[in-house]
C-alpha positions as CSV (number, residue, x, y, z in Angstrom):
1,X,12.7,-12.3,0.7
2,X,12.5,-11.0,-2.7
3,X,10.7,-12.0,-5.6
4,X,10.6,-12.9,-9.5
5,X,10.1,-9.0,-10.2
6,X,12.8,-7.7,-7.9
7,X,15.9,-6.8,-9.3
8,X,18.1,-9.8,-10.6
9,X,22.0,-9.2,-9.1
10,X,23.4,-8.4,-12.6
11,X,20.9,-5.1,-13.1
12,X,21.7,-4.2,-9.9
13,X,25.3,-4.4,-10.6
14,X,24.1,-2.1,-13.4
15,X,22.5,0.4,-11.2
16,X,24.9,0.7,-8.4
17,X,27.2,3.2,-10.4
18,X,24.4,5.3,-11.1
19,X,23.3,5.4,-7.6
20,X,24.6,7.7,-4.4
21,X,27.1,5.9,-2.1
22,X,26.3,5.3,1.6
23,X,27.0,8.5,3.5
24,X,29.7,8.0,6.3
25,X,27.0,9.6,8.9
26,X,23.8,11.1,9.1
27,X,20.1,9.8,9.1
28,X,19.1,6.5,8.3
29,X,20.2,5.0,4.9
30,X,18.3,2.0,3.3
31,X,19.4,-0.6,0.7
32,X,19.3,1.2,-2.8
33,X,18.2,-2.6,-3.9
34,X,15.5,-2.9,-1.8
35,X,14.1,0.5,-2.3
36,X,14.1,0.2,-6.2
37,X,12.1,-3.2,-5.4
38,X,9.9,-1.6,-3.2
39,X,9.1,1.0,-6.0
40,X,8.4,-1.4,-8.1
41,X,6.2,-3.9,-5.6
42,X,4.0,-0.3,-5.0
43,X,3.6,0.0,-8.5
44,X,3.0,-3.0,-10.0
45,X,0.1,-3.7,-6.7
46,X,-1.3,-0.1,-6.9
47,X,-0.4,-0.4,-3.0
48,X,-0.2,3.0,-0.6
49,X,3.5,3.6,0.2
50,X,2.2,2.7,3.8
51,X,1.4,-1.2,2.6
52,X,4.9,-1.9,1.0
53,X,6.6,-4.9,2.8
54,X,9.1,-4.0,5.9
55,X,11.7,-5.6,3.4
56,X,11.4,-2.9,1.0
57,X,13.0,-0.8,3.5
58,X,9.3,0.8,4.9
């Protein structure tokens, strides 16, 4: 699913502090993890947002 750019488990260990917790109820939440690799996938290809991988959370 993920590849050698994604986030390794130990910075995303880093980063979960730093992000928002899952809200209880509400609208549709995605994995912080795979939206931080999806930024990065769109940026590193040059992609439109509309081209990032369903596993990105797109």
């Amino acid at each position: 699913m993920f590849d050698r750019h994604d986030l390794t488990d130990a910075e995303s260990d880093q980063l979960r502090p730093l992000l928002p917790a899952d809200p209880g109820r509400g609208g549709r939440w995605a994995d912080h993890r795979a939206v931080i690799n999806g930024v990065f996938w769109r940026t590193r290809t040059s992609s439109p947002w509309r081209d990032v991988p369903p596993e990105y959370g797109n």
